[in-house]
C-alpha positions in Angstrom: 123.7 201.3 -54.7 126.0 204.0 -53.9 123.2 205.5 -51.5 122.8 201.9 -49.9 126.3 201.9 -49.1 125.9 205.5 -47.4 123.0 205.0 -45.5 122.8 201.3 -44.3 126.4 201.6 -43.5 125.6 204.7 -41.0 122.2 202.4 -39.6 124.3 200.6 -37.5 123.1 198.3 -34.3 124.4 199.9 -31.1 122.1 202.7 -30.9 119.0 199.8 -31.1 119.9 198.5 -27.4 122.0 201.4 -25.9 118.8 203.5 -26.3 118.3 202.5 -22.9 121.4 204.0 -21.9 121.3 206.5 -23.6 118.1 207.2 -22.4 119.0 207.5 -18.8 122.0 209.5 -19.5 120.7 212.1 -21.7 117.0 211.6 -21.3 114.9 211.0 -24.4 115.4 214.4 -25.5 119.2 214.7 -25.4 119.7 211.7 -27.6 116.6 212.4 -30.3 117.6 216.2 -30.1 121.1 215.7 -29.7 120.9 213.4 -33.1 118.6 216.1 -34.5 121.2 218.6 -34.3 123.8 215.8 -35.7 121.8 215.5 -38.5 121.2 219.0 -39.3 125.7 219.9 -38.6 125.8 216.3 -40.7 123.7 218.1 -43.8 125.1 221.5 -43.8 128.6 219.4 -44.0 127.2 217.0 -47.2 126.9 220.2 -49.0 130.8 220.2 -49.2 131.4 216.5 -49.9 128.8 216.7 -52.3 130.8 219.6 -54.1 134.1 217.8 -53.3 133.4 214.1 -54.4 131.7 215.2 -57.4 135.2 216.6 -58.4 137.3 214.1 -57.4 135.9 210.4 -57.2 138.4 208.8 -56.2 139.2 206.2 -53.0 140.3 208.1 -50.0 137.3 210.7 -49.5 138.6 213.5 -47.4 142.3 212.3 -47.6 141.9 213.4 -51.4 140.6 216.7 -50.6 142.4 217.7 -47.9 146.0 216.5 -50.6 144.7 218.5 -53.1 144.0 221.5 -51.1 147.0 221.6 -48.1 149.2 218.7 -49.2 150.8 215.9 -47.4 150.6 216.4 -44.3 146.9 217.6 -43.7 146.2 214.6 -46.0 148.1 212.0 -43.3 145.6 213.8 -40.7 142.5 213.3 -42.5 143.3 209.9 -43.4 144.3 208.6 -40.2 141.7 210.7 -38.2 139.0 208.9 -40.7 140.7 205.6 -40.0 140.0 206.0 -36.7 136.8 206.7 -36.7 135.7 203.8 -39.1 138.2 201.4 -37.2 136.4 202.6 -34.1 133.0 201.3 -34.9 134.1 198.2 -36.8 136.3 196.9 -33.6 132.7 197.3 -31.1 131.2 195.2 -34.2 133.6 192.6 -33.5 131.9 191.7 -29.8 128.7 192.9 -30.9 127.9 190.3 -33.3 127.9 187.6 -30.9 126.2 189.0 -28.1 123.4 189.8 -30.4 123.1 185.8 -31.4 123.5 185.3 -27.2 120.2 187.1 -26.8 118.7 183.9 -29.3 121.5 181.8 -28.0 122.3 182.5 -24.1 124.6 179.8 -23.7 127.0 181.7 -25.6 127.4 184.1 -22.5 129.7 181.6 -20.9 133.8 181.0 -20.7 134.6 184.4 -20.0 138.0 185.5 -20.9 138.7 189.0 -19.4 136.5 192.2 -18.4 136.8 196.0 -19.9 134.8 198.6 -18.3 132.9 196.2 -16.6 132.0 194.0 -18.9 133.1 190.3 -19.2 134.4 189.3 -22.6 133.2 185.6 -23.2 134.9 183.1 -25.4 131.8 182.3 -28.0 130.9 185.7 -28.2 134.7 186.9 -29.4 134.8 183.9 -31.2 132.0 184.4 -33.8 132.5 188.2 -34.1 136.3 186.9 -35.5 134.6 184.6 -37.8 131.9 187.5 -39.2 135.2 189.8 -39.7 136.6 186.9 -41.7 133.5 186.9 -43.5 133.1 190.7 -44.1 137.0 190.3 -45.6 135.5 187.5 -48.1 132.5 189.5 -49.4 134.2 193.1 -49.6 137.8 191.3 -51.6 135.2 190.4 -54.0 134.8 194.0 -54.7 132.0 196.9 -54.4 129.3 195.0 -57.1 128.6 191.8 -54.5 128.8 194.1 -51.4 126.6 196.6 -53.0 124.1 194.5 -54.0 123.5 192.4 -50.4 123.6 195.9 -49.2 120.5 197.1 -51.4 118.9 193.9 -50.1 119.5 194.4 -46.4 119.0 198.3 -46.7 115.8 197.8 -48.2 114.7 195.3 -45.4 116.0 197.9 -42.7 113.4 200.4 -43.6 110.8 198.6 -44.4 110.9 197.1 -40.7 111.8 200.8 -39.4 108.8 202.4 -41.3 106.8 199.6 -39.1 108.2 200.1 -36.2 107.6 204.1 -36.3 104.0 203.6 -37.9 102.9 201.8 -34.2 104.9 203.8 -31.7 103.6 207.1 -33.1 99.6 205.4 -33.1 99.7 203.6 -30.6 101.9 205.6 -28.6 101.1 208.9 -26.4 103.0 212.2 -26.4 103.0 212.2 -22.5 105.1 209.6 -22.6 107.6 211.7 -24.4 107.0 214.7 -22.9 108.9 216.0 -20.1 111.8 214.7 -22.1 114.2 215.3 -19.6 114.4 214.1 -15.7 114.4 216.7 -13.2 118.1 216.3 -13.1 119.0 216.5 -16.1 120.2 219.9 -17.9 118.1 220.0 -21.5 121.3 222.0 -22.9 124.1 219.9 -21.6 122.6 216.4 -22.3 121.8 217.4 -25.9 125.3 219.3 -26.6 127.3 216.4 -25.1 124.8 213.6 -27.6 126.0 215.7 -30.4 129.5 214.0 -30.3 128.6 210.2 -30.5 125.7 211.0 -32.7 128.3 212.6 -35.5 130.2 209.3 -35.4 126.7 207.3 -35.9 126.1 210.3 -38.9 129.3 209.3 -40.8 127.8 207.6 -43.6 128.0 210.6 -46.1 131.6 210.1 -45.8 131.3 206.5 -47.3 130.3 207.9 -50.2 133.1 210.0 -51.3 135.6 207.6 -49.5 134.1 204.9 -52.4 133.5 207.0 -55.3 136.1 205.6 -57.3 134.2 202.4 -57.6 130.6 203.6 -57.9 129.4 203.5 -61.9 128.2 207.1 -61.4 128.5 210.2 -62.9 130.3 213.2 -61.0 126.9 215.0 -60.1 124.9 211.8 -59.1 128.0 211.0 -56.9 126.9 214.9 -55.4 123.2 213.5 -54.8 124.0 210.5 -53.2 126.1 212.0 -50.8 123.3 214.7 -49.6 120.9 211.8 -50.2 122.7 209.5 -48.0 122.9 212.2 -44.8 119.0 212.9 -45.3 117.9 209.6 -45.4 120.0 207.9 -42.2 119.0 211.6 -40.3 115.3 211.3 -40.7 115.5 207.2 -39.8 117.2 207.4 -36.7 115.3 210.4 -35.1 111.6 208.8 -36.4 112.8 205.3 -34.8 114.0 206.4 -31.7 110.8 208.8 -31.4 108.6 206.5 -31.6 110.3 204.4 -29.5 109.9 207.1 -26.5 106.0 207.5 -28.0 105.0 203.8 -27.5 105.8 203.5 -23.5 107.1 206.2 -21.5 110.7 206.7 -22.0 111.8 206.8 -18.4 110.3 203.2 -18.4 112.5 202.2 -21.4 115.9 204.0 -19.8 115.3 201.2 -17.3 115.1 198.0 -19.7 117.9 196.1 -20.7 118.3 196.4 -25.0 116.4 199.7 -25.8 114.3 199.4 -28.9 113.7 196.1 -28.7 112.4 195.3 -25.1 110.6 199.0 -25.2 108.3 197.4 -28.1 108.5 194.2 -25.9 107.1 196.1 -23.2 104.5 197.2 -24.8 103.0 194.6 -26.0 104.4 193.6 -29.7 106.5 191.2 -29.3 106.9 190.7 -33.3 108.2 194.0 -33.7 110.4 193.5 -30.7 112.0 191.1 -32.9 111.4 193.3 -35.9 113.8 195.6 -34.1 116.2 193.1 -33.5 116.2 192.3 -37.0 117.2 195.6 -37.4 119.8 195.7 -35.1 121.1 192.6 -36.5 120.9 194.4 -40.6 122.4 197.4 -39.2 125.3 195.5 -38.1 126.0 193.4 -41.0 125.6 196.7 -43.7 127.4 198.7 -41.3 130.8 195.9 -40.9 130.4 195.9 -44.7 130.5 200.0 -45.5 132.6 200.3 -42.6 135.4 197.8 -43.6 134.9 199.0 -47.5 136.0 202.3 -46.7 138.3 202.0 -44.6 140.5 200.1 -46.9 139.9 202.7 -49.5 141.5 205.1 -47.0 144.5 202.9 -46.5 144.7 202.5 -50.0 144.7 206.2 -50.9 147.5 207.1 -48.1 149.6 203.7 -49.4 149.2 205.8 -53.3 150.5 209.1 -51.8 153.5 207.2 -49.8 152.0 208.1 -46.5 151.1 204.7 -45.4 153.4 201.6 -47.0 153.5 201.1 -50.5 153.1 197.4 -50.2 148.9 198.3 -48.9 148.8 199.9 -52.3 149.0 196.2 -54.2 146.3 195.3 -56.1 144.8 191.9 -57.2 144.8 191.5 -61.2 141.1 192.2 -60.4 141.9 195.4 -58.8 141.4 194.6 -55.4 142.9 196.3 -52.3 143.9 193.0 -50.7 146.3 194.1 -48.6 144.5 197.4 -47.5 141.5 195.1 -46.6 143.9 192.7 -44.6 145.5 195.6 -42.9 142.0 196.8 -42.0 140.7 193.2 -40.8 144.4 193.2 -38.4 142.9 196.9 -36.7 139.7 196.1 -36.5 140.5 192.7 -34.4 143.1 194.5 -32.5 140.9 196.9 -31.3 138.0 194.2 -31.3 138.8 192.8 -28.1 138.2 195.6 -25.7 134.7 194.2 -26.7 130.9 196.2 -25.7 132.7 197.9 -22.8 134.4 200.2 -24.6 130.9 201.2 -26.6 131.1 204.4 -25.4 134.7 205.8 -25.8 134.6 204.1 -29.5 131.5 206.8 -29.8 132.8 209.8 -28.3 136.3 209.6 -29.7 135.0 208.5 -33.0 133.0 211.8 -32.5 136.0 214.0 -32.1 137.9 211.8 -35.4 134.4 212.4 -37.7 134.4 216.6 -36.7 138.0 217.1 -37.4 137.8 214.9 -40.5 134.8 217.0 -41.6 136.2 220.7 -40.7 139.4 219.8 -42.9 136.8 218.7 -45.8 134.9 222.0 -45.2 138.5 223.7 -45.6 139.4 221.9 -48.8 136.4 222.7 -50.4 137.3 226.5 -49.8 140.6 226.6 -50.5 140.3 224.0 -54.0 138.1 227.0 -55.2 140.8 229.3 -54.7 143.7 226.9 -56.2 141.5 225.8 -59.1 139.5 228.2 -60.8 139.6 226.8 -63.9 138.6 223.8 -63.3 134.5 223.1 -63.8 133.0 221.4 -60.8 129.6 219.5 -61.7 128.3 220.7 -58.5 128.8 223.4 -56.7 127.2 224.3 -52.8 124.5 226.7 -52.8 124.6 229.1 -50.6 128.4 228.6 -50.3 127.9 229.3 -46.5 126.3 226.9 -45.5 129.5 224.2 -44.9 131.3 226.8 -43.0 128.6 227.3 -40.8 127.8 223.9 -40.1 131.8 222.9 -39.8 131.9 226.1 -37.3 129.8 224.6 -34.9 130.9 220.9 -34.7 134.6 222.6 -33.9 132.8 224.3 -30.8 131.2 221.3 -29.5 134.7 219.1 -29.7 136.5 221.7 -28.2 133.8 222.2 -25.0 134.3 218.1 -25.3 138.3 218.4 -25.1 138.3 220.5 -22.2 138.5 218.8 -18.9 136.5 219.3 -15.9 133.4 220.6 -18.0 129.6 218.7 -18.2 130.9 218.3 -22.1 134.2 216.6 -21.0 135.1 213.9 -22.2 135.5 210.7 -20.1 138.6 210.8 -17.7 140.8 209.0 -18.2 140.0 206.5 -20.8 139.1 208.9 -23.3 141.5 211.1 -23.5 144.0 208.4 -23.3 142.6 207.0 -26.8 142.6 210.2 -28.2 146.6 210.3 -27.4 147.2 207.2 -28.2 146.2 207.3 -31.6 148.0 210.6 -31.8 150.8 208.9 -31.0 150.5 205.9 -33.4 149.8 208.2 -36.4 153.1 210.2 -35.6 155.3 207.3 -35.6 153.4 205.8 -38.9 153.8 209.5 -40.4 157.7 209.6 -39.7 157.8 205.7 -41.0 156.3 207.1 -44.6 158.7 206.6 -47.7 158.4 210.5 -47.6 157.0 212.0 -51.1 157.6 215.2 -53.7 153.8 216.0 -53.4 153.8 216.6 -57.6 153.9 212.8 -57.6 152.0 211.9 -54.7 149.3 214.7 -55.9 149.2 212.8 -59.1 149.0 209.0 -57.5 145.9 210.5 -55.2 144.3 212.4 -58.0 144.6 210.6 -60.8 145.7 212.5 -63.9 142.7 214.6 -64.8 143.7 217.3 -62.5 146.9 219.8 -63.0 149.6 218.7 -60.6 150.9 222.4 -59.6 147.9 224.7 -58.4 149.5 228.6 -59.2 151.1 230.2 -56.4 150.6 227.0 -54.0 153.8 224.9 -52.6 152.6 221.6 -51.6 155.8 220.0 -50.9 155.9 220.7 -46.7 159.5 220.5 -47.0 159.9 216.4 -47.9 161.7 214.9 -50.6 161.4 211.7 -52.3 163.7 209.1 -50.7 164.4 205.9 -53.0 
């Protein structure tokens, strides 16, 4: 279940019709390569929050490591910088909902409210995405059991219709229809490189799993193989997918359609998997709104525990519930929500530069636990021990060449960059509003009390005090 969670919650339903986009800005080869690459940064990565959740599985994911190994502060970051990211991807599902029921029901398209980045905002549309958030807050207060088992149900359905899909585009299909995978135009290097960034933030389901370990019915280790199971599985789906999709007609014909996956298989002549992709756009949504919104709230929850966030989002129903971490997450997630479709594209690439950071302080926990721990036994433990360093190495390059202005890997000016500070911003002033902390106790809240609160030769304090 655990897995389902991971995986279907990273198979979202953007990259089913922004493959034509995509497509005609990278070229075929930047976003299959450029996910490839993803993938392969995204596995070398789960080796550490394999490591990492199977010691602590508790709510909070790379908050809890990054307590445990640099205290308070570094905590805040992680947490807030995973926030954002999962925040990020829930507010595009928001608008996306409905203008996937507009393509069954067009009249939906109609009483437009406002325009971002070009794209109008309608009424209906806005309208039913609030009422799916409302819907997502019902099923995940219930707790993990009822989300985790529609999730097994939808994940299941997901790859039964993407084996189908993958099976006809690659028989039916042509290599030269693939192959020159770039235009003319286009540099091979910089349009992969710069489809790294929103391809991490479509990788982050790994993350899920360590962020909802504490309430998974697993043992330490199979927490460890669902996480590296997780990355594996949502890797190998997208890149088959969206390969066959540039198999089955060439893809310069499919950067020119309207919704990607769905009219390339349109196109072609199957218009029952055109709606089988669909289906799967429509799947990816709903598992990814429900993993999306589940974690989050477990971030909340974990920074409320520590006294980095209010202590009032650390209530819990008599049923243990996080209600008030899953309300604050439904009040982002709508906030952010109306900036709608045409703001796809800075949710990705910002969400891009959130995931990275969150998983280069993860790879630096893991590290530096070893060192402030030895004692303790670990259930699993990376093999070779490199590998996370190498692979948290490399997705620090590609943000910074993505942070620096004026470059082919820029970000976008000024929107971008403007979100990034932003939510620099916010997370100060929500940092300096904390209740403040002695980490002993806050270590101990995070942790839980099977780990020693004072790691020898380590001050975790950062200078605060408790303030009552």
């Amino acid at each position: 279940m655990l897995v389902a969670l991971g995986a279907a919650g990273v198979l979202g339903t953007s990259w089913v019709y922004t493959a034509s986009d995509f497509f005609a800005k990278y070229g075929a080869g930047g976003e299959i390569f450029g996910l490839g690459i993803a993938g392969l940064l995204a596995v070398s990565i789960a080796f550490a929050y394999a490591e990492l959740a199977a010691r602590f599985p508790r709510a909070g994911g790379e908050l809890v490591f990054a307590y445990a190994a640099f205290g308070r502060r570094l905590a805040f970051v992680a947490g807030w910088l995973l926030i954002g990211a999962y925040v990020s991807s829930l507010a595009f599902y928001v608008t996306a909902s409905g203008m996937l029921l507009a393509i069954l029901i067009p009249a939906l398209n109609s009483l437009p409210l406002y325009s971002v980045a070009g794209t109008e905002i309608c009424l209906p549309v806005l309208a039913f995405g609030i009422v799916l958030a409302l819907a997502v807050l019902g099923f995940t207060a219930f707790g993990m059991q009822l989300a985790g088992g529609l999730q097994l149900l939808l994940f299941a359905a997901m790859l039964l219709i993407g084996l189908t899909l993958a099976l006809v585009g690659f028989i039916t299909g042509s290599s030269d229809h693939f192959w020159p995978a770039f235009r003319p135009d286009q540099d091979p290097v910089y349009s992969t490189l710069r489809f790294v960034l929103p391809a991490m933030t479509f990788l982050t389901g790994f993350s899920l799993v360590s962020a909802l370990a504490e309430d998974a019915d697993l043992s330490p280790r199979r927490i460890a193989q669902a996480v590296l199971a997780t990355v594996l599985t949502a890797a190998a789906f997208y890149c088959t997918v969206l390969s066959a999709t540039a198999w089955i007609i060439p893809w310069q014909t499919t950067a020119g359609l309207k919704d990607g996956v769905i009219d390339a298989f349109r196109h072609a002549g199957y218009p029952d998997l055109a709606w089988g992709a669909y289906g799967v756009a429509v799947l990816g949504l709903l598992t990814s709104f429900l993993a999306l919104f589940s974690a989050a709230s477990r971030v909340i929850l974990a920074l409320a525990r520590a006294d980095l966030f209010p202590p009032l989002l650390a209530r819990l129903t008599p049923a243990g519930r996080p209600i008030n971490a899953l309300l604050f997450t439904l009040m982002l997630t709508l906030g952010l929500g109306l900036l709608g479709k045409g703001a796809l594209l800075w949710f990705l690439d910002t969400g891009g530069v959130y995931i990275g950071l969150a998983w280069l302080i993860a790879v630096l926990s893991m590290y530096r636990i070893r060192r402030l721990y030895p004692e303790q036994h670990s259930p699993y433990v990376v093999r070779p021990d490199w590998l996370p360093a190498l692979g948290g190495g490399v997705a620090l390059l590609i943000i910074v060449a993505t942070l620096l202005p004026g470059t082919a890997l820029s970000l976008v000016w000024p929107q971008e960059y403007l979100i990034l500070f932003g939510w620099l911003l916010l997370g100060a002033f929500l940092y300096q509003l904390a209740l403040g902390g002695a980490d002993a106790e806050g270590l101990a809240a995070v942790l839980g009390s099977r780990w020693p609160l004072r790691p020898s030769g380590v001050s975790l304090t950062d200078g605060h005090s408790r303030r009552r």
